[in-house]
C-alpha positions as CSV (number, residue, x, y, z in Angstrom):
1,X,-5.7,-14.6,8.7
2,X,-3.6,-12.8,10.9
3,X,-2.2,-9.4,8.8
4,X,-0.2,-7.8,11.8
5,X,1.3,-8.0,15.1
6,X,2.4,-5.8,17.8
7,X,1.1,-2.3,18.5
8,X,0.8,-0.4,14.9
9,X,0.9,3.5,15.4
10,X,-1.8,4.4,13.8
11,X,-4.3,2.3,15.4
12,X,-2.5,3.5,18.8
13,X,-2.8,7.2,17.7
14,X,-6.4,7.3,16.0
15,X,-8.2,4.9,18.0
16,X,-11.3,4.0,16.4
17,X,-12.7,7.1,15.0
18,X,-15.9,5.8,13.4
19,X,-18.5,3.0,14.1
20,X,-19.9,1.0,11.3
21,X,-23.0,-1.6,11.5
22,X,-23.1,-5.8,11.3
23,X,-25.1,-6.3,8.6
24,X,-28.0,-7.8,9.9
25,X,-30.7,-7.9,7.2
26,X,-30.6,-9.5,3.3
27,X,-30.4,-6.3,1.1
28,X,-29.5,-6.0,-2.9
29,X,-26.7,-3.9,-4.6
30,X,-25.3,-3.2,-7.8
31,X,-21.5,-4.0,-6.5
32,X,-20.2,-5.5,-3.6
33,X,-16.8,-4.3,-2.4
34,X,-15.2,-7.1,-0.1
35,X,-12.6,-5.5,2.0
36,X,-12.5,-2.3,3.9
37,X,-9.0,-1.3,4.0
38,X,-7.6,1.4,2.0
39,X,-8.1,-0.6,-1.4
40,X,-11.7,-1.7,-0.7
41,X,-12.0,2.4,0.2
42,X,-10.4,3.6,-2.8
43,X,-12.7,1.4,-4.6
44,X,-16.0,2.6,-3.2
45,X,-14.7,5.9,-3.6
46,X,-13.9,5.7,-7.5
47,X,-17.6,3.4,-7.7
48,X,-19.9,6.3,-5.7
49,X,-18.2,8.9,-8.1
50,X,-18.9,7.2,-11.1
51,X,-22.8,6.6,-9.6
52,X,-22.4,3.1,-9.2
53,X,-24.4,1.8,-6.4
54,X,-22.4,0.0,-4.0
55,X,-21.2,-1.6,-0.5
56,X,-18.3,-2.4,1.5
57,X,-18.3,-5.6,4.0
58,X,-15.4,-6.0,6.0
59,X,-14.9,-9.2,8.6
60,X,-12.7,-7.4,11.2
61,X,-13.5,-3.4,12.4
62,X,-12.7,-1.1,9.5
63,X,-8.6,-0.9,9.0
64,X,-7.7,-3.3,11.0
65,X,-6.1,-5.7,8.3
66,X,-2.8,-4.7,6.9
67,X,-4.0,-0.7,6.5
68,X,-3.5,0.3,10.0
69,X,0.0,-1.6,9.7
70,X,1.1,0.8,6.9
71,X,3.9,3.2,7.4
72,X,2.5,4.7,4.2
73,X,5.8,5.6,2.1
74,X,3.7,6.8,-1.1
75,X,6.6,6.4,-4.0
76,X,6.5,5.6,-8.2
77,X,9.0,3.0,-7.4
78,X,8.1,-0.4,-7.9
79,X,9.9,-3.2,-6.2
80,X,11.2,-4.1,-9.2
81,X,13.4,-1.5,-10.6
82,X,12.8,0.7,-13.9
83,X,15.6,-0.9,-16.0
84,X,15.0,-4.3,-14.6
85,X,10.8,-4.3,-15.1
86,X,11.6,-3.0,-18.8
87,X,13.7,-6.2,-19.9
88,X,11.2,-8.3,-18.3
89,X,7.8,-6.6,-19.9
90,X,8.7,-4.4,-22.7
91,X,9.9,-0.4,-22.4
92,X,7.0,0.6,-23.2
93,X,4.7,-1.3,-20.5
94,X,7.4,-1.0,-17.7
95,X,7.4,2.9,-18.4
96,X,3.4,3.0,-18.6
97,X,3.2,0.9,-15.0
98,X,6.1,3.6,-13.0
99,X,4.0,6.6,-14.7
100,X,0.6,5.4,-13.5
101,X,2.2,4.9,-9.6
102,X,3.2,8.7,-9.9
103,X,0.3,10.3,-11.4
104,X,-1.8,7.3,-8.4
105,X,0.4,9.9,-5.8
106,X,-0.7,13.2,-7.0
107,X,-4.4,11.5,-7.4
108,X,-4.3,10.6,-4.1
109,X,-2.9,14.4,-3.0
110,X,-6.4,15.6,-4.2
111,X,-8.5,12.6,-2.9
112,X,-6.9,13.4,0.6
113,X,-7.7,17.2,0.2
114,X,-11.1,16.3,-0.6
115,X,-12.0,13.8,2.3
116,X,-10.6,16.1,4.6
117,X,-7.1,14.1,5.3
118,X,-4.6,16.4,6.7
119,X,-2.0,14.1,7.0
120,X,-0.6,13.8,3.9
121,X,2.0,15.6,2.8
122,X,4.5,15.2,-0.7
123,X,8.2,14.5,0.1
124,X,11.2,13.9,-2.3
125,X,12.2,10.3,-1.9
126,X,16.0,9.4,-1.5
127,X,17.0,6.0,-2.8
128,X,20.7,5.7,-1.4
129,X,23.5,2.7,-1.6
130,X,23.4,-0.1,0.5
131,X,26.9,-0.3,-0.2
132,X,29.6,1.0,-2.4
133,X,28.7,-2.3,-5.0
134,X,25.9,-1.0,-5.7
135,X,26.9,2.3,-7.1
136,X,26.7,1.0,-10.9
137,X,23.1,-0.5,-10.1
138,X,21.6,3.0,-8.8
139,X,23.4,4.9,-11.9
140,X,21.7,2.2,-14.4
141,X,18.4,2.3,-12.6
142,X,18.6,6.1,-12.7
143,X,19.0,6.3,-16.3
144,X,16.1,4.3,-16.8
145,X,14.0,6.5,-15.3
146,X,16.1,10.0,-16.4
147,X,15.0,8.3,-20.0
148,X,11.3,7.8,-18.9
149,X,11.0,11.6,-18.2
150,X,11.2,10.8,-14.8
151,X,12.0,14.1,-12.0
152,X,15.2,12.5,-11.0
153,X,18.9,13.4,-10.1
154,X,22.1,11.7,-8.9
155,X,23.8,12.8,-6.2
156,X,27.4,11.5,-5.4
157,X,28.9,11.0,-2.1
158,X,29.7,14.2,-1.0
159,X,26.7,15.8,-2.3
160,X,24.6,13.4,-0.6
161,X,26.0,14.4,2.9
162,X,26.3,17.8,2.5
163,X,22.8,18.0,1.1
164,X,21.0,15.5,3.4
165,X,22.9,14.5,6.2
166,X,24.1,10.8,5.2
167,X,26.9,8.6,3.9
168,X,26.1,6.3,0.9
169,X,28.3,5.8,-2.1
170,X,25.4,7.6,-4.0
171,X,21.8,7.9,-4.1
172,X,19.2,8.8,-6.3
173,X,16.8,11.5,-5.5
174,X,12.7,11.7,-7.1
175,X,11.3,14.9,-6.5
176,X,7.5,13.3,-6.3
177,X,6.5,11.1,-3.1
178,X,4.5,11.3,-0.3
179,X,3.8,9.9,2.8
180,X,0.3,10.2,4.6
181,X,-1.8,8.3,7.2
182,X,-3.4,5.5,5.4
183,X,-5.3,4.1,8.3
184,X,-7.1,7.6,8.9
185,X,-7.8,8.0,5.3
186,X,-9.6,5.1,4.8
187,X,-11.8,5.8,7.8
188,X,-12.4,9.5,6.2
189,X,-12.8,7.6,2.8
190,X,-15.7,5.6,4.1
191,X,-17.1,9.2,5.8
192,X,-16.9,10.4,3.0
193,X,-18.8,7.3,0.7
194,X,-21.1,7.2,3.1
195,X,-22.6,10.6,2.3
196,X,-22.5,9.9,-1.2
197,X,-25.1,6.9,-0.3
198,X,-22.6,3.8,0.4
199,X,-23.4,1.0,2.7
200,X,-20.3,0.1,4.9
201,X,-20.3,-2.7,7.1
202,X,-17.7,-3.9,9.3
203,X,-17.5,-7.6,11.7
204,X,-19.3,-8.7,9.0
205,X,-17.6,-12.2,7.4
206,X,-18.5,-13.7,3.9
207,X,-19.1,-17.7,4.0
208,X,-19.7,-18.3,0.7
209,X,-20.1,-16.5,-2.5
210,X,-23.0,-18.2,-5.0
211,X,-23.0,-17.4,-8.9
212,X,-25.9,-17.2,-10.7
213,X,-26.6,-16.5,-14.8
214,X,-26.8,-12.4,-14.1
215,X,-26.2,-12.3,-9.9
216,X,-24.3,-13.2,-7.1
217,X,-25.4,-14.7,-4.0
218,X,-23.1,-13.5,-1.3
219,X,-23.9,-15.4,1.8
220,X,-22.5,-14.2,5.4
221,X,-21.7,-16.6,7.7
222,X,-23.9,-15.3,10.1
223,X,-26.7,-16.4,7.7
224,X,-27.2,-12.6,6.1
225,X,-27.7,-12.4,2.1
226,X,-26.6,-10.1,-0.2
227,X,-27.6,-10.1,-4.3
228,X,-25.4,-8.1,-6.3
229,X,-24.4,-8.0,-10.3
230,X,-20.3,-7.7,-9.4
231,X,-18.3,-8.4,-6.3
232,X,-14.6,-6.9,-6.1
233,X,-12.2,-8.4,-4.2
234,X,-9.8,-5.8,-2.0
235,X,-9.1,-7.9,0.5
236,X,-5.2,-7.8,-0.2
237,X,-3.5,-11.5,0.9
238,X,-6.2,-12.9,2.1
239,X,-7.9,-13.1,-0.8
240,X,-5.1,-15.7,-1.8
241,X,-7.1,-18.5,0.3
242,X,-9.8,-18.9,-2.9
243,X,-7.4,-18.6,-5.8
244,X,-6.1,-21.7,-7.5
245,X,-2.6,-20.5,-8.5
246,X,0.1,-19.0,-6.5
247,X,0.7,-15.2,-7.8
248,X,2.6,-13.7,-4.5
249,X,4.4,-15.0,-2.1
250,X,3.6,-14.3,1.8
251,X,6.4,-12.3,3.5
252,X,6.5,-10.3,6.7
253,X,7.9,-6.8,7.6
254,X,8.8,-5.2,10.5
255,X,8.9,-1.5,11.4
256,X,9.4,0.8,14.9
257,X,8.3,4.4,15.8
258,X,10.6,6.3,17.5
259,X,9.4,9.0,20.3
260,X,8.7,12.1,19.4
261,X,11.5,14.2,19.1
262,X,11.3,17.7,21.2
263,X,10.8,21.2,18.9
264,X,11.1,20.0,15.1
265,X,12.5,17.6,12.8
266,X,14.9,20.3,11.3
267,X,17.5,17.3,11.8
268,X,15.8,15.6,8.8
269,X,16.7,17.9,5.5
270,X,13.6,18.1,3.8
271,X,11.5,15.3,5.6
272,X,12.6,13.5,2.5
273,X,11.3,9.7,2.4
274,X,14.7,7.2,2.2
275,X,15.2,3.9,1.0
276,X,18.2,1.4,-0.2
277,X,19.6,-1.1,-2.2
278,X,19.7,-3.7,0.0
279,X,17.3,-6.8,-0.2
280,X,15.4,-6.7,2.0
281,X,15.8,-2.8,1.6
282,X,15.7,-0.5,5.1
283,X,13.2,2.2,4.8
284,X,12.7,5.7,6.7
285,X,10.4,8.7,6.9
286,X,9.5,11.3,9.9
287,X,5.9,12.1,10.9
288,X,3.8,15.1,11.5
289,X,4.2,14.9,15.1
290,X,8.3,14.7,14.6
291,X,9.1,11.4,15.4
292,X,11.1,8.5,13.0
293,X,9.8,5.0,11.2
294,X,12.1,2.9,10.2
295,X,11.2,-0.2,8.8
296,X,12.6,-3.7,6.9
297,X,14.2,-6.9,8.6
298,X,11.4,-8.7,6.1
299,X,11.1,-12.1,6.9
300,X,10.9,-14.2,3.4
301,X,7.7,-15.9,4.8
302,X,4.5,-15.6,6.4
303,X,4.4,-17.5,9.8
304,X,2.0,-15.7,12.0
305,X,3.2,-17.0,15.8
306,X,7.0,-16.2,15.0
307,X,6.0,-12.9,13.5
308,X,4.5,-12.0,17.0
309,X,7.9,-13.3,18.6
310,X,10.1,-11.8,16.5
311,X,9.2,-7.8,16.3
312,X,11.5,-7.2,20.0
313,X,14.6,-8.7,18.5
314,X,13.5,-7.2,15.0
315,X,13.3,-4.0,17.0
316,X,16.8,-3.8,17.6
317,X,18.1,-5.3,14.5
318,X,16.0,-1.7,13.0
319,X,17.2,0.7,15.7
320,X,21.3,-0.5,14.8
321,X,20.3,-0.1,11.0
322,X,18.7,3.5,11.6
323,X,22.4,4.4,13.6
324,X,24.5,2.9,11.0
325,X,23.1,5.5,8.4
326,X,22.6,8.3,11.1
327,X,24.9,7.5,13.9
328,X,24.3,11.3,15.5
329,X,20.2,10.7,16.0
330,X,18.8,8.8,19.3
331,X,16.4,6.6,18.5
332,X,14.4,5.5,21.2
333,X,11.8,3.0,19.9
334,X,8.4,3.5,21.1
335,X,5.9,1.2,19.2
336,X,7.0,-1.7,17.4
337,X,4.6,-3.7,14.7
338,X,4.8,-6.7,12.1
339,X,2.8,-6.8,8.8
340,X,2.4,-8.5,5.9
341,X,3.0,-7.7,2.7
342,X,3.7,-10.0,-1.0
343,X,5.8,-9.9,-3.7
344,X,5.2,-10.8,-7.3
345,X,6.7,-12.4,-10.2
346,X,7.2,-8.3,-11.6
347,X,6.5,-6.5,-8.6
348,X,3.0,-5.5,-10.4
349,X,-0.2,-6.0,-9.0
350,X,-3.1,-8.4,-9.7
351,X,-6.2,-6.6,-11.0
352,X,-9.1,-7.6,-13.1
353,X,-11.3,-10.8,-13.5
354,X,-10.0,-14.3,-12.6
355,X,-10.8,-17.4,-14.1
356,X,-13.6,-19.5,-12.5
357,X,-14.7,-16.6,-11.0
358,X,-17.8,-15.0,-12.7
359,X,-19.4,-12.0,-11.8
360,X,-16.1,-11.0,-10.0
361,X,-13.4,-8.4,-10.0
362,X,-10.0,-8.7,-7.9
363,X,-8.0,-5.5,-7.2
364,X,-4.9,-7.1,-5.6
365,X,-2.1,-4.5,-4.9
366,X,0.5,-7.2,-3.7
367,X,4.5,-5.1,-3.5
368,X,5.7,-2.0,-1.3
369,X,3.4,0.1,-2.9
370,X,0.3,-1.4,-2.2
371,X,-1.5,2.1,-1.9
372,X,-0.4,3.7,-5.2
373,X,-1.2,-0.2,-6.9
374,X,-5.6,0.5,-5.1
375,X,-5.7,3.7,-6.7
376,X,-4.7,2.1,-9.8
377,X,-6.8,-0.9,-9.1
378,X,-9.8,1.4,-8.3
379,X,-9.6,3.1,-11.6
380,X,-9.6,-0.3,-13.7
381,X,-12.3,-1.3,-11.5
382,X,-14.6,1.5,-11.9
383,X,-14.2,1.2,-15.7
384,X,-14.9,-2.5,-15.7
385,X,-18.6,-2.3,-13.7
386,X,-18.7,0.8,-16.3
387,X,-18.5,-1.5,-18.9
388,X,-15.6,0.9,-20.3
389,X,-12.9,-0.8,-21.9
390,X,-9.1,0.5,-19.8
391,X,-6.6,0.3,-21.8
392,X,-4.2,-0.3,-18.8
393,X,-5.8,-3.2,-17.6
394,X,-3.7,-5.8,-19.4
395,X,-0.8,-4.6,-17.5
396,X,-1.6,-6.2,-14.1
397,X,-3.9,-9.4,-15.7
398,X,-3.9,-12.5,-14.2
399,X,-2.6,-13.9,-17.6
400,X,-0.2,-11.3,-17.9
């Protein structure tokens, strides 16, 4: 299954920073993590800390599936918004599901610190008008989350401008985000596993998966076995090719890097993430070596050869976007890239067993915040092979 198109940054700027083995011998584990990406990382992270003997296969070179497409945007928000998630699942459970993505940024703050990622840095995030009709939605959606204790204010029009640099009707601003390099922090994730005394195995694909009483048979199509007790599932959309009901639907984004921008990005009042109303919603952030993403134009389907032809005009459509909210900044595309990504019934994730599937865990984290959804994911997870019961786990259920 094709995840991206086009030339990703990240995979332009990093390279590939680490070799991992085929797996080219039958071995036994405790857990099998299917899936190398950030998810299937965060996983074997969570897994080696708790001393649970585990280890990652991937079918592609690590990060090459939807990670390395990520333009990383680390943000509480959940596609569907606070007030809107509440009358659909309860105050209670909506508030519980936005605190856990905040409290997944900070997490991930120290996880990033630890493996050594110096990319990652925590922004205020700026979620701005699409249009003056959507005023009365932001100042809803903003009392929501004033009322769920959330580190929020609203600025108006003029404030906006003054304060960051833009026209929108209004705009509410969340003093916790971040944004980081996801595709390097996997690859220092798996460094970092490794050490601890995880297996990681990349260009390594899974034929066919074999349940027994106690035990799975995990057999690779290059005619390699692997026993285990659990297999997890992080292998994001994909995974959707062995599960009987439809839980997301396919769609495709597009996003362009702009070239670096001489001396600093002082142009950019405090390198603040940004994101609107619209639907599909435009998104922004600068990077470390001063130069502009901008991303949206989704697609509301998954169609793999017209992704690939789409991401010059998509390009373009981006780059008028960007100078409609900042008219006074060039931006001069540099790379241009097409990914993947899902959307839910909620905008939740699916994490926890599936039916028909024994033996095996799925940590799923379909939406725009697919990263904060694996931390999350990798916590349930860890308490599950634990046999711990989490009392968040009925949040993202299949059955939910």
């Amino acid at each position: 299954m094709n995840l991206k198109s086009g030339y990703p940054f990240w995979l332009i700027k990093n390279g590939l920073p680490y070799e991992y083995p085929k797996l080219n011998s039958d071995i036994q584990t405790r857990v099998v993590v299917l899936g190398g990406g950030i998810s299937g990382a965060l996983t074997a992270y969570h897994l080696a800390e708790a001393g649970i003997e585990c280890i990652v296969l991937d079918s592609r070179s690590i990060g090459l599936g939807s990670t390395c497409a990520s333009t990383s945007l680390l943000q509480y928000e959940i596609d569907t918004p606070l007030f809107e998630l509440t009358e659909m699942i309860g105050k209670t459970n909506a508030s519980r599901a936005y605190n856990l993505c905040a409290d997944s940024i900070i997490k991930l703050g120290k996880i990033a610190e630890k493996v050594g990622l110096s990319d990652f840095s925590f922004r205020p995030s700026i979620y701005f008008a699409a249009g003056t009709k959507d005023y009365n939605f932001l100042q809803k959606e903003y009392i929501a989350r004033k009322k769920a204790g959330f580190d929020v204010s609203f600025l108006e029009e003029k404030e906006l401008e003054r304060t960051f640099g833009f026209k929108a009707s209004g705009a509410i601003v969340s003093g916790l985000a971040a944004e980081a390099d996801a595709y390097s922090m996997t690859h220092l994730l798996h460094q970092h596993n490794i050490k601890k005394g995880v297996r990681v195995f990349d260009r390594t694909e899974v034929g066919q998966v074999v349940p027994g009483k106690n035990k799975l048979d995990i057999l690779t199509v290059n005619g390699r076995k692997i026993r285990a007790k659990k297999i997890v599932y992080a292998t994001g959309y994909e995974v959707t090719q062995i599960l009987s009901a439809k839980i997301v639907k396919l769609k495709t984004t597009y996003a362009s890097i702009s070239e670096a921008f001489p001396g600093d990005d002082k142009f950019w009042p405090k390198k603040a993430l940004l994101w609107n109303t619209a639907n599909p919603y435009l998104y922004m952030r600068t990077t470390s070596d001063h130069r502009i993403i901008v991303g949206g134009r989704d697609d509301m389907h998954y169609q793999p050869k017209l992704m690939a032809r789409s991401i010059n005009h998509k390009t373009k459509l981006l780059v008028r976007d960007f100078n409609r909210v900042f008219p006074g900044i060039e931006f001069i595309p540099e790379f241009s890239w097409a990914g993947v990504f899902g959307s839910t019934k909620d905008g939740l994730p699916y994490i926890g067993p599936y039916k028909n599937h024994p033996h095996s865990l799925f940590s799923l984290g379909f939406g725009g915040n697919g990263i904060t959804f694996s931390l999350v994911g990798a916590e349930i997870i860890r308490d599950l092979c634990l046999g711990k019961k989490n009392s968040d786990a009925h949040l993202f259920s299949f059955d939910r």
